[in-house]
MIRO-935203 format. One record per atom (N, C-alpha, C, CB): x, y, z; residue in three letters; residue number from 1. Coordinates in steps of 0.1 Angstrom, whole numbers, plus 5000, padded with zeros to 4 digits. Glycine has a CB too. Example, Ala and Ser with C-alpha at 12.3 -4.5 7.8 and 13.67 -1.06 7.14 Angstrom:
BEGIN
[[5132, 4943, 5078], ALA, 1]
[[5123, 4955, 5078], ALA, 1]
[[5132, 4967, 5078], ALA, 1]
[[5113, 4955, 5090], ALA, 1]
[[5128, 4978, 5071], SER, 2]
[[5137, 4989, 5071], SER, 2]
[[5129, 5000, 5079], SER, 2]
[[5141, 4994, 5057], SER, 2]
END
This chain:
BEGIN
[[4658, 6570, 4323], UNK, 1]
[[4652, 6557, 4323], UNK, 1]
[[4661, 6547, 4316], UNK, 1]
[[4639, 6557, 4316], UNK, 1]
[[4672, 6546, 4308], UNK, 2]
[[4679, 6540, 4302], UNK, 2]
[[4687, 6536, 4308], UNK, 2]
[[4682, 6545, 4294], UNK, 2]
[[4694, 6544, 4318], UNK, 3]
[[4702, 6543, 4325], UNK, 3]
[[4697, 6530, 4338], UNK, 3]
[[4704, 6558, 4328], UNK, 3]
[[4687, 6529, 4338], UNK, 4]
[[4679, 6522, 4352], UNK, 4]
[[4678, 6509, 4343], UNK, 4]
[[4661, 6530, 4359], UNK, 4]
[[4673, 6508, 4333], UNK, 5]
[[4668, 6499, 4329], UNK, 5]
[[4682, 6490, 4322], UNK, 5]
[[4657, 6505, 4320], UNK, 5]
[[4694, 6497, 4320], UNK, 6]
[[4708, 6491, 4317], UNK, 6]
[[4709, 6483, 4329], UNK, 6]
[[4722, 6502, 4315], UNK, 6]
[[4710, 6492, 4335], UNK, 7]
[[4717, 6485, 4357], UNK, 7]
[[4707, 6473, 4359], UNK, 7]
[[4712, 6501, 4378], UNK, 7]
[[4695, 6470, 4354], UNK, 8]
[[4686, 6462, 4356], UNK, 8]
[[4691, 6449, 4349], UNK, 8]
[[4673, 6468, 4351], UNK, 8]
[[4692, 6453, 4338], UNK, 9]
[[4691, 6439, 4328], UNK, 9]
[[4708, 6437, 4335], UNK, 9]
[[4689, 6442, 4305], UNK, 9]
[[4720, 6445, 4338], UNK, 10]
[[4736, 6438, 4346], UNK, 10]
[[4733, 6433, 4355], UNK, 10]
[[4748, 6447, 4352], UNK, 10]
[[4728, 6437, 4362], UNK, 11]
[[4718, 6424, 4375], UNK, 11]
[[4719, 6414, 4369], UNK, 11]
[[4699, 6426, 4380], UNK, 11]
[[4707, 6415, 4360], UNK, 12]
[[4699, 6403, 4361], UNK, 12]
[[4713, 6395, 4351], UNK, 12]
[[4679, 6404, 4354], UNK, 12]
[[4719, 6396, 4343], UNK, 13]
[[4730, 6390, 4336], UNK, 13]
[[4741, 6386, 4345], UNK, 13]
[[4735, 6399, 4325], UNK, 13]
[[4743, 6392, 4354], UNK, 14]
[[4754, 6391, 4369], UNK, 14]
[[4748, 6378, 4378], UNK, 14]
[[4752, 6408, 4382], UNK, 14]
[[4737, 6374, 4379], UNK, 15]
[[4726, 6363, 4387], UNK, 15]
[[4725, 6349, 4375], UNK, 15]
[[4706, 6373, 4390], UNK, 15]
[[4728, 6351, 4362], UNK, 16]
[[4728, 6341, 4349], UNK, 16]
[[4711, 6338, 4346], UNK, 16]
[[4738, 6324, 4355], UNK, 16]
[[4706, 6353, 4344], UNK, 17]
[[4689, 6350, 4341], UNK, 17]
[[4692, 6348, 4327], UNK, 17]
[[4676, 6364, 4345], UNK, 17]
[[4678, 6341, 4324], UNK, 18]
[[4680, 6338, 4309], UNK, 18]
[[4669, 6346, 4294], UNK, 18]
[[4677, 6321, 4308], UNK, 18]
[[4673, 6346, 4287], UNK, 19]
[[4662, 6355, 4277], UNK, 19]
[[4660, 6368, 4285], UNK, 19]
[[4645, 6347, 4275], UNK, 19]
[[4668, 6373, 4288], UNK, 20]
[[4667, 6388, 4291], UNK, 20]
[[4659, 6400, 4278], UNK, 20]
[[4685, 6393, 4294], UNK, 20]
[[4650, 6406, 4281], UNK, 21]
[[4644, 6413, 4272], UNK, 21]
[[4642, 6428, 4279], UNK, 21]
[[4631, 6405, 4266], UNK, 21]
[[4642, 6439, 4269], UNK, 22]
[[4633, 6451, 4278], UNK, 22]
[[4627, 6455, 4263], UNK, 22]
[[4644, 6467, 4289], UNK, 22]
[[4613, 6460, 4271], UNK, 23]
[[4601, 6461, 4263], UNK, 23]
[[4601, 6475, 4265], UNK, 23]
[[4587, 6452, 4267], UNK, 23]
[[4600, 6484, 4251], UNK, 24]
[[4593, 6498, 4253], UNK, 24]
[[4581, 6501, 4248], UNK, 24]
[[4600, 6506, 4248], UNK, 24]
[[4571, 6502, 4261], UNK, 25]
[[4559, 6502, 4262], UNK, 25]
[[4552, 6517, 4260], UNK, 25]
[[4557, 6496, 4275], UNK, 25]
[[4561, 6526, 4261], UNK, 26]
[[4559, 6543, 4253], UNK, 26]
[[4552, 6547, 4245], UNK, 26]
[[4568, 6548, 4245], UNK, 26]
[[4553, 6537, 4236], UNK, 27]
[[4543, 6536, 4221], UNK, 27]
[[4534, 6534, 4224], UNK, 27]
[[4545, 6527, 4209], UNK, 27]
[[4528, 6528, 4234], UNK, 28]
[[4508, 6528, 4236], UNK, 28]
[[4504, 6532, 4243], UNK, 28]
[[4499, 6519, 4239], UNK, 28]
[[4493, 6538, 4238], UNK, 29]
[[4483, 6546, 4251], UNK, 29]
[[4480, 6537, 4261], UNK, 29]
[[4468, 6552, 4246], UNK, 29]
[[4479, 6539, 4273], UNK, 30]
[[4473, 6533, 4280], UNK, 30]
[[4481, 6518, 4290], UNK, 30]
[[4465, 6532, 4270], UNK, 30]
[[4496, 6516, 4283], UNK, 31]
[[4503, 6507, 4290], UNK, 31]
[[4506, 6510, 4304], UNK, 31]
[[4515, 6505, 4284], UNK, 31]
[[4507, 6503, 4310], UNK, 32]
[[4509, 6505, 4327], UNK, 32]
[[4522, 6511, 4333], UNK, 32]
[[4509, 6490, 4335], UNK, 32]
[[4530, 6514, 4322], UNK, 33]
[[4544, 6518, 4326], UNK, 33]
[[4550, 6517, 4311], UNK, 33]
[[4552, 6507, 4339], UNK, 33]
[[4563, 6528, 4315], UNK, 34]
[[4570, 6529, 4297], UNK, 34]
[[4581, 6518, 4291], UNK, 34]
[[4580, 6543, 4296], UNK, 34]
[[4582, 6510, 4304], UNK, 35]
[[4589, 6496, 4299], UNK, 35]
[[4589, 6486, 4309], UNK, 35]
[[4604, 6499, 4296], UNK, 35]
[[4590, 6474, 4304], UNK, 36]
[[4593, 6463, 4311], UNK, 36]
[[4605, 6457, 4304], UNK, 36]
[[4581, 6453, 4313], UNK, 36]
[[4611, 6454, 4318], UNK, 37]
[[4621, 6443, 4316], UNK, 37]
[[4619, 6427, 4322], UNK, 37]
[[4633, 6447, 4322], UNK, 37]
[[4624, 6421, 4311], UNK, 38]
[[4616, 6405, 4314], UNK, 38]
[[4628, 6395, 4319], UNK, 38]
[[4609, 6396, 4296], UNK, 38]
[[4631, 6384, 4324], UNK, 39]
[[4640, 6374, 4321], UNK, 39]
[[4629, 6364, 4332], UNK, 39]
[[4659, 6378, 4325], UNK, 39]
[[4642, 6349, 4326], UNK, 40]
[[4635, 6338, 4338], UNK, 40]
[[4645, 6331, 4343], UNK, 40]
[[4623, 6326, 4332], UNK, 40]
[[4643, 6323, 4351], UNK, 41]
[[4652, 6316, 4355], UNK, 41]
[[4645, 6299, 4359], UNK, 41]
[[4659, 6324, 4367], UNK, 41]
[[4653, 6290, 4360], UNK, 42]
[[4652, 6278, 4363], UNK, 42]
[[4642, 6274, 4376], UNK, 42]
[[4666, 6275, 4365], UNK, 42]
[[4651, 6281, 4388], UNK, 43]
[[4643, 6274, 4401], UNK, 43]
[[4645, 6290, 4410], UNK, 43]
[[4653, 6256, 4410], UNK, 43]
[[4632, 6287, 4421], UNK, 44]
[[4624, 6298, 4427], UNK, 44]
[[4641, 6302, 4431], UNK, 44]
[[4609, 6293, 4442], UNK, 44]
[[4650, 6296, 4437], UNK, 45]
[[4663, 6299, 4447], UNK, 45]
[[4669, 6310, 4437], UNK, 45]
[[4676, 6283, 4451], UNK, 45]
[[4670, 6310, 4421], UNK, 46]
[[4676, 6317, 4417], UNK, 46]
[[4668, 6329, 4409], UNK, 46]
[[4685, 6310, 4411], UNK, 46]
[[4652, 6329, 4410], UNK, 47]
[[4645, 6339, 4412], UNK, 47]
[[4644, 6348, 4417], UNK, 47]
[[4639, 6338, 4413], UNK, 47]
[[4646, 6344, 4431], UNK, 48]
[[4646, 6351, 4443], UNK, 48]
[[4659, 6359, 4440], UNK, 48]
[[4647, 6342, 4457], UNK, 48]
[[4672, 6353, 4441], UNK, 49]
[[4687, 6360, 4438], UNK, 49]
[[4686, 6371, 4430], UNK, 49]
[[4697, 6352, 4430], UNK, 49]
[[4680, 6369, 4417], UNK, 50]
[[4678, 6378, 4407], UNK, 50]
[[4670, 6392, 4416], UNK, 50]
[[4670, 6370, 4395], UNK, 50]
[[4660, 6390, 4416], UNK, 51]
[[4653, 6400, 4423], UNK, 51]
[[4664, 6406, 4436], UNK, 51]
[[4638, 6394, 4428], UNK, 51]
[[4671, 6401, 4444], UNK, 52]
[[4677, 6405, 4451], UNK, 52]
[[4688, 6411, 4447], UNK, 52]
[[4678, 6398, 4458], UNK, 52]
[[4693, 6411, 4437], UNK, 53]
[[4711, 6415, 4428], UNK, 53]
[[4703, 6428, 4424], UNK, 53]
[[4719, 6401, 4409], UNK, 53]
[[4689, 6428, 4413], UNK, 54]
[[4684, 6439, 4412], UNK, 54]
[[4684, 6451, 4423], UNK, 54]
[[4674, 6436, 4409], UNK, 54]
[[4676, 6442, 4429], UNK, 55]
[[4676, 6458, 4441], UNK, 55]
[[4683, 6464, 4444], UNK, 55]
[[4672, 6460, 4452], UNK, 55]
[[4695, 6456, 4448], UNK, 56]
[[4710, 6462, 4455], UNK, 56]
[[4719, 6464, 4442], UNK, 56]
[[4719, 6449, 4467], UNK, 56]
[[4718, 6463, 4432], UNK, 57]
[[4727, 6469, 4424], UNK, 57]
[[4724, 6485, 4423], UNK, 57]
[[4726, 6461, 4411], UNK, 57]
[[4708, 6488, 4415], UNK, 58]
[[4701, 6496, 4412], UNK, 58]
[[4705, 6504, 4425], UNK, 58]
[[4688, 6491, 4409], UNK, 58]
[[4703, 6499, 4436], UNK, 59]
[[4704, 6511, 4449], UNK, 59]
[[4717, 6517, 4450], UNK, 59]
[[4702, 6505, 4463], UNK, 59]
[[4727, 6505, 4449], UNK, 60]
[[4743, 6509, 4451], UNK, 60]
[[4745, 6520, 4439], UNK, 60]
[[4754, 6493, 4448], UNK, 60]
[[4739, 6516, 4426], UNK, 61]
[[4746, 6525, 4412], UNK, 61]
[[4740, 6538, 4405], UNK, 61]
[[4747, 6517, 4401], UNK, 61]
[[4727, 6536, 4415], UNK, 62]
[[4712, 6551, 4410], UNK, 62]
[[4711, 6555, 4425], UNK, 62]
[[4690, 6543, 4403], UNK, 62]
[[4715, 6552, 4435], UNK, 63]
[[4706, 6555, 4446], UNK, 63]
[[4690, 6552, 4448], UNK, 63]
[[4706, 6567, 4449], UNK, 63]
[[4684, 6546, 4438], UNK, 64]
[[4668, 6543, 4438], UNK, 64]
[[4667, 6528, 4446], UNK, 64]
[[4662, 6542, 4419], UNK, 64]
[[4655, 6532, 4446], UNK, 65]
[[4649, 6520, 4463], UNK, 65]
[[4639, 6516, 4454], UNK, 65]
[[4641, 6528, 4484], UNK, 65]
[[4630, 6501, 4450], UNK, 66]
[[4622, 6494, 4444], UNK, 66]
[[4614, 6501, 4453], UNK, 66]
[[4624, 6481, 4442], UNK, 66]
[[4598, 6506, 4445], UNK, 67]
[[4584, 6512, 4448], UNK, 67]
[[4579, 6498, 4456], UNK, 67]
[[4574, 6517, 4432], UNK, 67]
[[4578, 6488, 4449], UNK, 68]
[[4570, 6474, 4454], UNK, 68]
[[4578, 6462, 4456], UNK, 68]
[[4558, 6469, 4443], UNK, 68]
[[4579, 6452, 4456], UNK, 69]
[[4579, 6440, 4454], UNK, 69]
[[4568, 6426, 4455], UNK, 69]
[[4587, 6439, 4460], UNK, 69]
[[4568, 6423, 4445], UNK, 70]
[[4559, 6417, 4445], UNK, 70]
[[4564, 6398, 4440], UNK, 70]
[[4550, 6426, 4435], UNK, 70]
[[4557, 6387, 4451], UNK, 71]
[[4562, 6372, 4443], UNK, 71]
[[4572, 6368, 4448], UNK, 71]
[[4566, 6372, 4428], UNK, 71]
[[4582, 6377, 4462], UNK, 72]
[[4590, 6372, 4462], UNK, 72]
[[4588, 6357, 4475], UNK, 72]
[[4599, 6383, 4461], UNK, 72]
[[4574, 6357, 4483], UNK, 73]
[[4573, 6347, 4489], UNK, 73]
[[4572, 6331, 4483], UNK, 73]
[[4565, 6351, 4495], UNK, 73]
[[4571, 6335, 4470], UNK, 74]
[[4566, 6321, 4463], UNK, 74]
[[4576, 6318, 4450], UNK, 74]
[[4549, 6323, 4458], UNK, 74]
[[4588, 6326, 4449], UNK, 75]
[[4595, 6326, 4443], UNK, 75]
[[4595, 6325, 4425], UNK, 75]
[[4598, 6319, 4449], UNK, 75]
[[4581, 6323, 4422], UNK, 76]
[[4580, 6319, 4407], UNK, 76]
[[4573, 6329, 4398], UNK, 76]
[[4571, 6306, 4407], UNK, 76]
[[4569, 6338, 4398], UNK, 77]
[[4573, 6355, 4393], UNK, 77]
[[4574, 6365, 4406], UNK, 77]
[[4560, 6362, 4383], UNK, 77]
[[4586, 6369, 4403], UNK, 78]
[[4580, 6383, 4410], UNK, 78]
[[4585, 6394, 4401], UNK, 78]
[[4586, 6385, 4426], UNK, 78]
[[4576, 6405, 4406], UNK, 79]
[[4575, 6417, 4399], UNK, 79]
[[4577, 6430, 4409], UNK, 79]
[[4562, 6417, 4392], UNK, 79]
[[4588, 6435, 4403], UNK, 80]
[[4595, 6448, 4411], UNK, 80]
[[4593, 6461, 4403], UNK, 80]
[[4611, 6445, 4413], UNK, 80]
[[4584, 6469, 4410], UNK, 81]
[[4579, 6481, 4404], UNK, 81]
[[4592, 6495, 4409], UNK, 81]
[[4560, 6482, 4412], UNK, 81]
[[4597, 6500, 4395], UNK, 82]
[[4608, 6511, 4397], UNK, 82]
[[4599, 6526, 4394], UNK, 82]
[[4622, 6507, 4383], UNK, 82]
[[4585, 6528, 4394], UNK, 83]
[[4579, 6531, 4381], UNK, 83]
[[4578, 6535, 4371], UNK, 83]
[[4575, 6531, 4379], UNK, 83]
[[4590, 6541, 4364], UNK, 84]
[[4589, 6538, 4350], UNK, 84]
[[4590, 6525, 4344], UNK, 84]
[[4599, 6545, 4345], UNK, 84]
[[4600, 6516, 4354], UNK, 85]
[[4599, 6501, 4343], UNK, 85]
[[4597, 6493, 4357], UNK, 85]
[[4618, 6494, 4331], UNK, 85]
[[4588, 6481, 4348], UNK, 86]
[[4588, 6469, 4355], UNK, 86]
[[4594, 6454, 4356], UNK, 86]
[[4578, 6468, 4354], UNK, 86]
[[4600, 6456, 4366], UNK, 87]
[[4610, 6442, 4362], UNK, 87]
[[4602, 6428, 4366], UNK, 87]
[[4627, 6442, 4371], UNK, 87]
[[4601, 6419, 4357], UNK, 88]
[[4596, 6407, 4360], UNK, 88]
[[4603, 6400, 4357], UNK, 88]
[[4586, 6403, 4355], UNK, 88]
[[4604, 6391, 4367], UNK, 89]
[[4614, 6378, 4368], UNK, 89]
[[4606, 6363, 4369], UNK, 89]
[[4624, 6380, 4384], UNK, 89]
[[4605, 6356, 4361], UNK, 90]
[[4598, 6344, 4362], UNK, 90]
[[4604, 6330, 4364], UNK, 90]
[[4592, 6343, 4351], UNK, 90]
[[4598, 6320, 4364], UNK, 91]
[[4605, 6305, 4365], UNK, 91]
[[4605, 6302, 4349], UNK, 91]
[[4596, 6292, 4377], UNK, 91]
[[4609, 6293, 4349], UNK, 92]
[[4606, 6292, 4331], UNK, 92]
[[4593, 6285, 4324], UNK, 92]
[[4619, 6283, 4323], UNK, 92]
[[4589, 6279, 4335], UNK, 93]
[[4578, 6271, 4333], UNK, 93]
[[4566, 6283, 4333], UNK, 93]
[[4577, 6258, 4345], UNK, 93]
[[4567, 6296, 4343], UNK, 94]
[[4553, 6303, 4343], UNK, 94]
[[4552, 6312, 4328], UNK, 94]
[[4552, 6315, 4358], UNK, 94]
[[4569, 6317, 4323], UNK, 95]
[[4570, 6330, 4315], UNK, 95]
[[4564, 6320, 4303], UNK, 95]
[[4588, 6339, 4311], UNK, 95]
[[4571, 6306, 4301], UNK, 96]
[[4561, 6302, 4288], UNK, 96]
[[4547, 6303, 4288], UNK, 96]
[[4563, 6287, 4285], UNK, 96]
[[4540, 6297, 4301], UNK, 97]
[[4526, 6297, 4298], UNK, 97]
[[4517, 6313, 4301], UNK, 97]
[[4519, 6285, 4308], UNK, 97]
[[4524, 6323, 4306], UNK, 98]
[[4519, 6337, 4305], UNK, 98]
[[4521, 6341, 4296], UNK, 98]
[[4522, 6345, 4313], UNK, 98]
[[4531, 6342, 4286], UNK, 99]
[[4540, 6349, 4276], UNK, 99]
[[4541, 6367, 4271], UNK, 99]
[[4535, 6343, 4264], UNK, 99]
[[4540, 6369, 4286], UNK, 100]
[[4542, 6382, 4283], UNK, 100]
[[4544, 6388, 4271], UNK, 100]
[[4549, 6384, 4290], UNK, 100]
[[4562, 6382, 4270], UNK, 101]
[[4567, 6391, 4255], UNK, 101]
[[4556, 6386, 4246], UNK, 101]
[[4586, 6387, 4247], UNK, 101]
[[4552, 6379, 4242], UNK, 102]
[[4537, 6376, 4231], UNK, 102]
[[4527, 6387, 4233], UNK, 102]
[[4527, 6360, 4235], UNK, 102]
[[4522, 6391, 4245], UNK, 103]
[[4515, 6403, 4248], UNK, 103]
[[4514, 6414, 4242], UNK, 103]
[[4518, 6405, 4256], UNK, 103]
[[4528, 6420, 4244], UNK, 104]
[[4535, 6433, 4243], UNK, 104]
[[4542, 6431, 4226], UNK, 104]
[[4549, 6436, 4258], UNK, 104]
[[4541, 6419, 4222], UNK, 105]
[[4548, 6418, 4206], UNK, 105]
[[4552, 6427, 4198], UNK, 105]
[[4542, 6414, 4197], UNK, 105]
[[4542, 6438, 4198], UNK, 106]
[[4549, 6451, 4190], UNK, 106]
[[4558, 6463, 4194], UNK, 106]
[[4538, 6457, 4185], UNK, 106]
[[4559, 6459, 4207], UNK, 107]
[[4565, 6468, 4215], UNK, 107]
[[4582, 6468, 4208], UNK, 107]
[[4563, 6463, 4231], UNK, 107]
[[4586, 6479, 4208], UNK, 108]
[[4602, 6474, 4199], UNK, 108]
[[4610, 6472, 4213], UNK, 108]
[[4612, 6491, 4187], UNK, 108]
[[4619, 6458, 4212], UNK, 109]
[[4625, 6451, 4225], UNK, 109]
[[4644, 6452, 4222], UNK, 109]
[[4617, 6431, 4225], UNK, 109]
[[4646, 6450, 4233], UNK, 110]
[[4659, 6447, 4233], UNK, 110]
[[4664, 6438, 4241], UNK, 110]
[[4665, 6456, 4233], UNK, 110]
[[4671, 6428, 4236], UNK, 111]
[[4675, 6419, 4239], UNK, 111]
[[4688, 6415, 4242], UNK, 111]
[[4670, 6414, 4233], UNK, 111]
[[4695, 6412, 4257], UNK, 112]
[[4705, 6414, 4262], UNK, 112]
[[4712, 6397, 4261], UNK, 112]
[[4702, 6421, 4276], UNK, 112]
[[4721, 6398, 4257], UNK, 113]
[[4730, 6384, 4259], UNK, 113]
[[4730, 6374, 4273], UNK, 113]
[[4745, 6389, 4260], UNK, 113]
[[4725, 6363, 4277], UNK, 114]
[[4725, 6353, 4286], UNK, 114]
[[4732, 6349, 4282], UNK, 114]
[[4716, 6346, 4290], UNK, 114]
[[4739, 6341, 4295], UNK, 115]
[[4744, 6326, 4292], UNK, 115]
[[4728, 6310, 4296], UNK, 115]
[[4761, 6324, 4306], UNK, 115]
[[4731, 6308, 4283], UNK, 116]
[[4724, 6289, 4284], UNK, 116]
[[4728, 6278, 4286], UNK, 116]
[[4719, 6283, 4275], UNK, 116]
END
């Protein structure tokens, strides 16, 4: 899973997402999956990218094919189910007012280098 979830967050750092995070959700009973990976971006055009760099990276470097996709008609989250981790990609305006990482807070996170 480490390995999936590295190739995930080089995507999303390869596309210039911002606040990249991965959450390990392991520690609670009952979480929907053992991690999420977060980032956002500016506008739906480079939401979309992101989610797209994901899939085709992940496929090219794991052979793994995304379970779902989800958001990507409306560009302003979408969520791509691997399922052990879930990658959510937001606009920046939705991740502030959802706040996922606020959610998951205790979850121990790691946090990958963007450019701002």
């Amino acid at each position: 899973m480490s390995e999936l979830i590295e190739t995930i967050a080089r995507a999303i750092q390869d596309k210039k997402a911002k606040n990249i995070v991965s959450l390990d959700l392991s520690v609670f009973d009952g979480a929907v999956c053992p991690a999420f990976v977060i980032c956002n971006a500016d506008s739906t055009t480079q939401v979309e990218a992101i989610a797209r760099g994901v899939e085709e990276q992940v496929l090219e470097k794991l052979g793994e094919k995304v379970w779902r996709v989800e958001g990507l008609n409306n560009g302003v989250w979408v969520v791509m189910d691997y399922g052990n981790v879930l990658v959510h990609i937001f606009q920046t305006e939705l991740r502030d007012f959802y706040k996922l990482d606020e959610l998951w807070a205790d979850a121990p996170a790691t946090h990958y280098a963007s450019e701002e």
